[in-house]
Structures are given as structure tokens and as C-alpha cells.
C-alpha positions in Angstrom: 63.8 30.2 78.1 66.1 32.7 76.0 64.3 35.6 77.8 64.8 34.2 81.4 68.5 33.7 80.4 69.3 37.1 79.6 67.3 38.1 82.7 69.8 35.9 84.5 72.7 37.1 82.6 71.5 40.7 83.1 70.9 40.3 87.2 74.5 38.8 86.9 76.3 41.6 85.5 74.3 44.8 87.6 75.5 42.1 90.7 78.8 42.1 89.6 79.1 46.0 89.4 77.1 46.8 92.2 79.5 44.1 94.2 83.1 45.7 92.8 81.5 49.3 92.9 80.9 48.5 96.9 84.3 47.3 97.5 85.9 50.0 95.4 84.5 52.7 98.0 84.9 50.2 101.1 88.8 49.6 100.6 89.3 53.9 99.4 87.6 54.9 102.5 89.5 52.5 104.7 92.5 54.0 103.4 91.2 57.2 103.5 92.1 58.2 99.6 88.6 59.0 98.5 87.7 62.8 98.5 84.2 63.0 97.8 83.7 66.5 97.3 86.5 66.4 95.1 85.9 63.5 93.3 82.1 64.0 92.7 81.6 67.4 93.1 83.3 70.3 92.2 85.1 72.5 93.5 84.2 76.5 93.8 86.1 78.5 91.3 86.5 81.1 93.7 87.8 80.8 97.4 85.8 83.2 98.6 83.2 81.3 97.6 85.1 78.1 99.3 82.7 75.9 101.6 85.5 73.5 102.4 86.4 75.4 104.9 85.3 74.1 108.7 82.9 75.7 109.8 83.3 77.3 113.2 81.3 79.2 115.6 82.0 82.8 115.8 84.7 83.7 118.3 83.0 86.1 121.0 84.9 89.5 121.0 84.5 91.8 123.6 85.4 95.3 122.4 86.3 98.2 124.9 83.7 101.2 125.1 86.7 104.1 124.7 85.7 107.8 124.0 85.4 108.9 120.5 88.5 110.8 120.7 90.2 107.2 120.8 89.0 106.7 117.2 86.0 108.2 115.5 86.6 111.5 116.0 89.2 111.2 113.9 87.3 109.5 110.9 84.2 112.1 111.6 84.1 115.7 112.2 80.5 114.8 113.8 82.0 112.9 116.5 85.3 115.2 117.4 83.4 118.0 119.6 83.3 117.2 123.5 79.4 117.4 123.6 79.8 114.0 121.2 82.1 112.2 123.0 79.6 110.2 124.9 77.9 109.2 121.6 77.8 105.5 121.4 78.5 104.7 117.5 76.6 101.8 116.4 75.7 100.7 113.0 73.1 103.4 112.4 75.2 106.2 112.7 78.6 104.7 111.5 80.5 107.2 109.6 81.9 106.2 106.4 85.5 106.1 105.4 86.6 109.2 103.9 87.1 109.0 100.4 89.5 112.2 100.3 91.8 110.5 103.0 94.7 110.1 100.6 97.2 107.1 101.8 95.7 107.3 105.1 93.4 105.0 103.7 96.0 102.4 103.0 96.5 101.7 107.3 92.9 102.0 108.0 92.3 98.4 109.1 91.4 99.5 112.6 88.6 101.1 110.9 87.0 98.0 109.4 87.7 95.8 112.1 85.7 97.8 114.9 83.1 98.0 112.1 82.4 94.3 111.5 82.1 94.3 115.2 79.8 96.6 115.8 77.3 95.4 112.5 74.5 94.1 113.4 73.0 93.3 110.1 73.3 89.3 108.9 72.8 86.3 110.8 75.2 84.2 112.3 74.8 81.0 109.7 76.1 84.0 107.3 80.0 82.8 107.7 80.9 85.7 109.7 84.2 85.2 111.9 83.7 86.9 115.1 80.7 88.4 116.5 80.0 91.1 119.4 79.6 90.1 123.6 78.4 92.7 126.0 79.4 90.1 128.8 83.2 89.9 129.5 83.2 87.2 131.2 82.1 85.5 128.2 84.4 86.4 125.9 87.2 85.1 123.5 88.9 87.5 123.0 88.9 91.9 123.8 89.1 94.4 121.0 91.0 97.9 121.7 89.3 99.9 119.7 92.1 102.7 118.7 92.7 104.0 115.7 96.5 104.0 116.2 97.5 104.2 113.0 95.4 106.9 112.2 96.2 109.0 115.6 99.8 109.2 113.8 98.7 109.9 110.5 96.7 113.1 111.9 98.9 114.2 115.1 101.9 114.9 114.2 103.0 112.7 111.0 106.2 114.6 110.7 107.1 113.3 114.7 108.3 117.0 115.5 104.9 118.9 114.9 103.8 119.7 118.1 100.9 117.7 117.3 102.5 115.0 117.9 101.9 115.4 121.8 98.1 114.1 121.1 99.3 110.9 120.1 101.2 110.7 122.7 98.9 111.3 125.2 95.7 109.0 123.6 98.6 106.1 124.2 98.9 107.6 128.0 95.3 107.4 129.2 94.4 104.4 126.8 96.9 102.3 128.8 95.6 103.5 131.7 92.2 102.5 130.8 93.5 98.8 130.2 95.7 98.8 133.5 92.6 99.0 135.3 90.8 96.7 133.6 90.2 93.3 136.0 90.6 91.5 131.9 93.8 93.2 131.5 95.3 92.3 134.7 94.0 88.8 134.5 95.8 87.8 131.3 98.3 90.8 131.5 96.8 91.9 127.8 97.7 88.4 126.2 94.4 88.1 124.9 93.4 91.7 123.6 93.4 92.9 120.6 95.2 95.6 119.2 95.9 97.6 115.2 99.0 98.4 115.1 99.3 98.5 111.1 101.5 101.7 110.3 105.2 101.1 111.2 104.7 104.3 113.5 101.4 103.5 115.2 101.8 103.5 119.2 105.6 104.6 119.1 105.5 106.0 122.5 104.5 102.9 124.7 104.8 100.4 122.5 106.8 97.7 125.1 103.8 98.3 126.8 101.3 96.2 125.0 104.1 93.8 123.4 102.2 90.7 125.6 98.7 91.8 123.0 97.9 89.9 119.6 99.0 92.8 117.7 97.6 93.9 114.4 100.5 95.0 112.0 101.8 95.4 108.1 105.0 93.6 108.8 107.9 93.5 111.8 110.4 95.8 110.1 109.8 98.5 113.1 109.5 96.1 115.9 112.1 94.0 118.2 111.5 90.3 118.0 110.6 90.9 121.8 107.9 92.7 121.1 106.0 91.5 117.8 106.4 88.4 116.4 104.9 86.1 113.9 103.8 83.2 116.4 101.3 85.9 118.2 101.0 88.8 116.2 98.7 89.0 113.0 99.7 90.3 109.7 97.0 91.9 108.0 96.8 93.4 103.9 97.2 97.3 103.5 94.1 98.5 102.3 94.8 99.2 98.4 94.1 102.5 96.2 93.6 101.9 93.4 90.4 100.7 92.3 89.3 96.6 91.8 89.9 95.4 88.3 86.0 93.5 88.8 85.4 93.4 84.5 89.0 91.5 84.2 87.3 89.3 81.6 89.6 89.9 78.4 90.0 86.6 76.2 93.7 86.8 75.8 95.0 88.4 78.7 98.5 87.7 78.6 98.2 89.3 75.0 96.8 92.3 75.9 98.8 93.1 78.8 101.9 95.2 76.6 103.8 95.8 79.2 106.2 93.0 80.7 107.0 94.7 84.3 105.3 98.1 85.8 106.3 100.0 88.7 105.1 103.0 89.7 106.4 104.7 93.0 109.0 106.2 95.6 112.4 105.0 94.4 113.9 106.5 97.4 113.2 105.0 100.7 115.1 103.8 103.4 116.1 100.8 105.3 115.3 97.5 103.4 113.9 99.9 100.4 116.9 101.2 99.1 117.2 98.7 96.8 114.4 100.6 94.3 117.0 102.8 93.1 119.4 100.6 92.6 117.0 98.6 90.5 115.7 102.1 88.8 119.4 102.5 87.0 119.3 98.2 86.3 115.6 98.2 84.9 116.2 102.1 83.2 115.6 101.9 79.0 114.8 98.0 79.6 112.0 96.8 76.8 108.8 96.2 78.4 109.6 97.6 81.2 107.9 100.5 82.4 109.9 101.8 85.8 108.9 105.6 87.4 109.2 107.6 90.0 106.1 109.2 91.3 104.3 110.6 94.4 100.9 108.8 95.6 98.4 111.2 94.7 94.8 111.3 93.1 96.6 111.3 89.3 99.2 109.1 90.1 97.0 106.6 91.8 94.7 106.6 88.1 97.7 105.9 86.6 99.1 103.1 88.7 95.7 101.8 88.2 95.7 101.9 84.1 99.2 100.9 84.3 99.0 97.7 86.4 96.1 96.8 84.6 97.8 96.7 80.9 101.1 94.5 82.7 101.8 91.2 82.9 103.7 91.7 86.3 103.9 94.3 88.7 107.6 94.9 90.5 106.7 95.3 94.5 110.1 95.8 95.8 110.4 96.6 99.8 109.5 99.8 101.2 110.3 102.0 104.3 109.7 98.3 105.9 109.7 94.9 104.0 105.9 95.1 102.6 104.6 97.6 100.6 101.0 98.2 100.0 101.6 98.8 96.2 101.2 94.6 96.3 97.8 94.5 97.5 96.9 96.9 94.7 99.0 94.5 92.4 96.2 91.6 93.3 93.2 93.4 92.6 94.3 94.7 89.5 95.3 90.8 88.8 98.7 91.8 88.0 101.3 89.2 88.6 103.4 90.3 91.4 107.4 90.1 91.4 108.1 90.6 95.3 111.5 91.6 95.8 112.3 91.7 99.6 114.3 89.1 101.9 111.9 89.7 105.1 108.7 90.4 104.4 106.0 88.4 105.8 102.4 87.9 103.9 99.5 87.9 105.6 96.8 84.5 105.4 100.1 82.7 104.4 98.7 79.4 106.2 95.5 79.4 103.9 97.0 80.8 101.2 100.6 79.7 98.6 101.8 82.9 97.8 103.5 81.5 95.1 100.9 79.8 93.0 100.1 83.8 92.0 103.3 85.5 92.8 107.2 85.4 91.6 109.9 86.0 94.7 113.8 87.3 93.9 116.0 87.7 96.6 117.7 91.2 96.7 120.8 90.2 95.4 118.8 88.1 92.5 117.6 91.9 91.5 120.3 93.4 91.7 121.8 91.5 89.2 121.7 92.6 85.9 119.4 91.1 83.3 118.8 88.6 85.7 115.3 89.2 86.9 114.1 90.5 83.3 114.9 87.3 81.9 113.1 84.8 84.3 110.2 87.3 83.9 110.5 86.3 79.8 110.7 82.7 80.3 107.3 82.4 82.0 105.1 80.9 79.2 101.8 81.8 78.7 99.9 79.2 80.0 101.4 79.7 83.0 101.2 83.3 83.3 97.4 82.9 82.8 97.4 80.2 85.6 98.4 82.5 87.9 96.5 85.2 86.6 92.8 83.1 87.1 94.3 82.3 90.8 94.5 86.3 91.1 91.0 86.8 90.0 89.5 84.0 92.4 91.9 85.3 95.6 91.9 89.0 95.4 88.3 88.8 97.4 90.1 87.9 100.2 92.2 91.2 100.4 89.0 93.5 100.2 87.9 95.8 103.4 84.3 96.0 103.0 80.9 97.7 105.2 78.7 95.5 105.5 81.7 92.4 106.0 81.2 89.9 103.7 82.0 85.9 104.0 86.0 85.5 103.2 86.6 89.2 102.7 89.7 90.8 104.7 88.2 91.3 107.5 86.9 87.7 107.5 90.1 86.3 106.9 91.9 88.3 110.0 89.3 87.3 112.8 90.1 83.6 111.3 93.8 84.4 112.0 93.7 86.0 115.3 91.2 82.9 116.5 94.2 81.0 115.5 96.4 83.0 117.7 94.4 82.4 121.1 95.4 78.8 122.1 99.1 80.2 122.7 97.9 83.6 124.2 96.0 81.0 126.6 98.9 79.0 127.0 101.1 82.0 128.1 98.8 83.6 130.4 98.0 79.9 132.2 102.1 80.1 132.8 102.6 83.4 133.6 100.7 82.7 136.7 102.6 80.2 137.7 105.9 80.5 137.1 108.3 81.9 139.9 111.3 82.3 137.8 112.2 84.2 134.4 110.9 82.2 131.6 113.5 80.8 130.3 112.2 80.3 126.9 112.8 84.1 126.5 
């Protein structure tokens, strides 16, 4: 009788919690407060290994079939003499990024974007972004493959080298390839795609293509009519210096000597004249290590060594508002301090800058001791906070052959799939509007 008591008492109490247990996840899913993969599961240490993200199908790009001259030949001597012109590059016979390029390398996202596009490798349950149409009429979205940024960097960098006539002229008879395009015409470029990453790329005919989702570092060098943030794409410089992958130290904040490191051109112009202002402020400073320096091979080791042994890394404004020495900043995990009052940071609706980064306002550093002593005043736990958000983000701002899930290159088809519903929206009003718009 005692047994069959307890049995009682026993089918009672599993009842009970079985009953409350039920209710409990009836009422928090009503309410919508329950996040089960949150709450039961957890989460990926490192975004790029993030599955929370929707999964969506690939967006269909379209990519124009332009001579070599328009891009390759510039990468490869293989593909610059006439009788290779008509060479189709595919992923058999892609040629590799130069490793002697120098800083050319830093604007070479054209490159890696017409190379995810034309690998073939993978599958398409592999996360990839965008994938490759022959058929126009079914794509997305069109992809001009010119290397613009590089045209500039090899014709005529100086802009009074004669040179620079062959940039010019690869803008002429590229626009006239896309004025008599039927795709061009229909959506009067809105939905094409186009790098534009140096400040200098496409000088000559710019207001030409300002309808296109444009590809760029910032909008220091371009009107607000022309390149904006609402169509246009910011994408990461490509960094030098080399990934910090063996970060593992036990007490990094420790280790890292050095409180703030810059290494760099202290004379610039524009927005960028504030680095030698803050060279006399930050001069003799404790902990501070502040240099001039030209980019080459040497000075690009020792940027590396030296961001690598800081706790933060000064990224003040260049020629425009960004400056690729902060991409090199995240994969070397060093804490960047981004002084600039218009720079814009590309994947900023996936990503919070400032869960990895500290921002002053120019006038903040400029002002003496200022800056220095915030920097001091960061404790160490949450220096290291933002130091483990470094190490799990920085795969996000690699350029990489074959593309990998959540890489760079990942990241910017994501963004310019996000651009396409107001491209669409424009072009559907273009058509029928019979005044000026008078949104502007």
C-alpha cells in the first residue's frame, strides 16, 4: 500500500512538472521571448562560423564578357598580348594575385570579386552569396568586370604621365560597351555592378555610371550626387600585413607593451592632415609609439611586429576618411582608435563597430592628453573583450581564392543583394516619371 503511494506521489510530481514545464514554453512563445537557439544551444564563437544568419538563395549575377585589356591583362603578363585577348579566363587558368604588387594590393577588390564569380568549385548549399548566370534575362544583378582601380594604379598613377591616356580610354569604350547594352538601357545601369575602390578609379567619366551600385573605400572623392551610402557599397581595403592566425597568448593585454602604435604617412591631405598635428601631441608620449614611414616590404614587417605587440592601433584619416592601415589593425587583433569625423565602415548593418573599436572626433585628438588618457582608463577586462570580438570578426575582412563562407567577399555580395530592392525601385520610376524627380 506504501509502494503504490509513492507510485502515486511520484506520477503526481513528474505531472506537476511536466504540466508547469508545458505552460512555461506555451506562455514564452506566445509572447515571443523564448530564443531557442540561444537558450538551449550555443552560440558559435566565431561569426564566420554564424548559422543564424537566413539563409538565402544565391543572387544570380550576370557578369559582362569584356577583353582582357579591361582587367587581367593587367594582373597577368600571360593575358596582356593581343593574340590573348580573346582568351576566356575561367577558374583553370586564373592568374594569381601578384605578391610583388606593393599597395596595389590594398584596392584590389575587383580582383576577388570577378574571381568568386567565375569559381566553379563548391556547391551551392556551401553558403556562397552570389553565383554565375549565362542567361541575362535571368539575372539579379550585372557585374562590370574592370579593374578600375588597378587601370589607375598602372596608367598613369602620377595623373600627368602620359600613361594616363590608357585609363582614360578603357573608361571610353567600356561605357560604350554598356550604352549598347539592351540591360543597360533598360535599367539605365541601376542594377550593375561596378569597383570603384581607389578614390581615383574612373576619374574621367565618373557622372557617367553615378545611377550603378558602386563598389568604393569611402565617399571622400565623390559628390553626394553621384555615390552615396543608400546605393553604393563600402567594401574593406585589402590589408598588408600578414593575419595574426596563432593570436593565442594567455595574457594578451600583458603582453602587448605598447599602449598606442602608428606607423605611416603623417603628411596627407584633406581630412588627413590631422596626423601631423597629432605627431607633435602624441611625440615623447609613454607607450606610445608614433612614426613616420613609407609602405614598403620593411616597413610593412614592421607595422606587422608592431601592431602585434599593442594594445591599440591609432587609424587616423587618410587622403580620404578611411585608411586601410585599419583593416590591417583587425587582423593583427589590435584595438583600433579611429580618428576621422566621416568615414563610413563597411558591413556596418551586421556588424557594431564599436564592440571592437574606440572612435574620437578630430577635435577630441587634438586635444592634448585627452585621447591618451581614455586609452589608459580602459580596464583589462574590457580590452580583452574587445580583443576576443577581433579574433572571431577579422574573418570577415579576408579576400580569399577559393571564397569561403562569411569571408569579404561573402559579406559584399550580401550587401549589394541588399542594395537591389531600391535600384528596382528607381529604375520602375524612372520609366514613368515625366518630370524631374523631385526627390533629387
Amino acid at each position: 500500500m506504501m509502494m503504490m503511494t509513492m507510485m502515486g506521489k511520484g506520477k503526481s510530481i513528474l505531472t506537476c512538472i511536466v504540466f508547469f514545464f508545458l505552460l512555461f514554453i506555451s506562455v514564452y512563445l506566445f509572447i515571443g521571448t523564448v530564443d531557442f537557439r540561444s537558450s538551449f544551444f550555443p552560440l558559435p564563437n566565431s561569426l564566420c562560423n554564424n548559422n543564424n544568419i537566413k539563409s538565402l538563395s544565391p543572387i544570380r549575377v550576370h557578369m559582362y564578357e569584356l577583353p582582357n585589356r579591361f582587367n587581367f591583362a593587367m594582373v597577368s603578363h600571360s593575358f596582356s598580348s593581343n593574340d590573348s585577348q580573346s582568351v576566356v579566363v575561367n577558374s583553370s587558368n586564373l592568374p594569381s594575385w601578384p605578391n610583388n604588387s606593393g599597395l596595389k594590393k590594398q584596392h584590389s577588390v575587383e580582383y576577388w570579386l570577378m574571381a568568386s564569380i567565375l569559381y566553379d568549385g563548391g556547391s551551392l548549399n556551401d553558403g556562397r552569396e552570389a553565383v554565375r548566370v549565362f542567361d541575362p534575362d535571368t539575372a539579379d544583378v550585372f557585374f562590370v568586370p574592370f579593374f578600375s582601380s588597378l587601370s589607375f594604379n598602372s596608367h598613369g598613377h602620377n595623373m600627368t604621365d602620359p600613361e594616363t591616356e590608357v585609363d582614360k580610354q578603357l573608361q571610353v569604350d567600356l561605357m560604350e560597351i554598356l550604352r549598347k547594352s539592351v540591360f543597360w538601357q533598360k535599367s539605365g545601369g541601376r542594377d550593375h555592378v561596378i569597383p570603384m575602390h581607389h578614390p581615383n578609379s574612373f576619374r574621367f567619366l565618373r557622372e557617367q555610371v553615378n545611377a550603378s551600385i558602386l563598389i568604393v573605400a569611402d565617399f571622400g572623392r565623390y559628390p553626394k550626387t553621384m555615390s552615396r551610402l543608400s546605393k553604393d557599397v563600402v567594401a574593406p581595403y585589402v590589408h598588408v600585413v600578414e593575419s595574426f592566425t596563432d593570436d593565442n597568448s594567455s595574457n594578451p593585454f600583458e603582453s602587448r607593451t605598447t599602449l598606442l602604435f602608428f606607423r605611416g604617412r603623417t603628411f596627407r591631405k584633406d581630412e588627413g592632415i590631422v596626423r601631423a598635428k597629432l605627431a607633435k601631441i602624441l611625440a615623447n608620449v609613454d607607450d606610445v609609439h608614433y612614426e613616420n614611414s613609407f609602405a614598403n616590404g620593411d616597413s610593412i614587417k614592421a607595422s606587422s611586429q608592431g601592431m602585434r605587440s599593442s594594445k591599440f592601433c591609432l587609424n587616423p584619416a587618410g587622403d580620404t576618411p578611411s585608411s586601410n592601415r585599419l583593416f590591417d589593425a583587425i587582423v593583427s587583433h589590435c584595438v583600433p582608435v579611429i580618428v576621422s569625423d566621416k568615414i563610413e565602415l563597411p558591413f556596418e548593418d551586421e556588424l557594431d563597430y564599436t564592440q571592437f573599436s574606440l572612435f574620437f572626433s578630430v577635435k577630441e585628438a587634438l586635444e592634448p592628453g585627452y585621447m591618451v588618457g581614455q586609452l589608459r582608463q580602459v580596464s583589462k577586462d574590457r580590452w580583452e573583450e574587445m580583443w576576443r570580438k577581433l579574433k572571431n570578426i577579422s574573418c570577415h575582412y579576408e579576400y580569399q581564392y577559393p571564397p569561403k563562407k562569411e569571408d569579404a567577399v561573402s559579406m559584399l555580395w550580401r550587401q549589394i543583394r541588399q542594395k537591389l530592392p531600391s535600384a528596382k525601385l528607381s529604375e520602375h520610376r524612372s520609366r514613368r516619371l515625366k518630370i524631374p524627380d523631385w526627390w533629387g
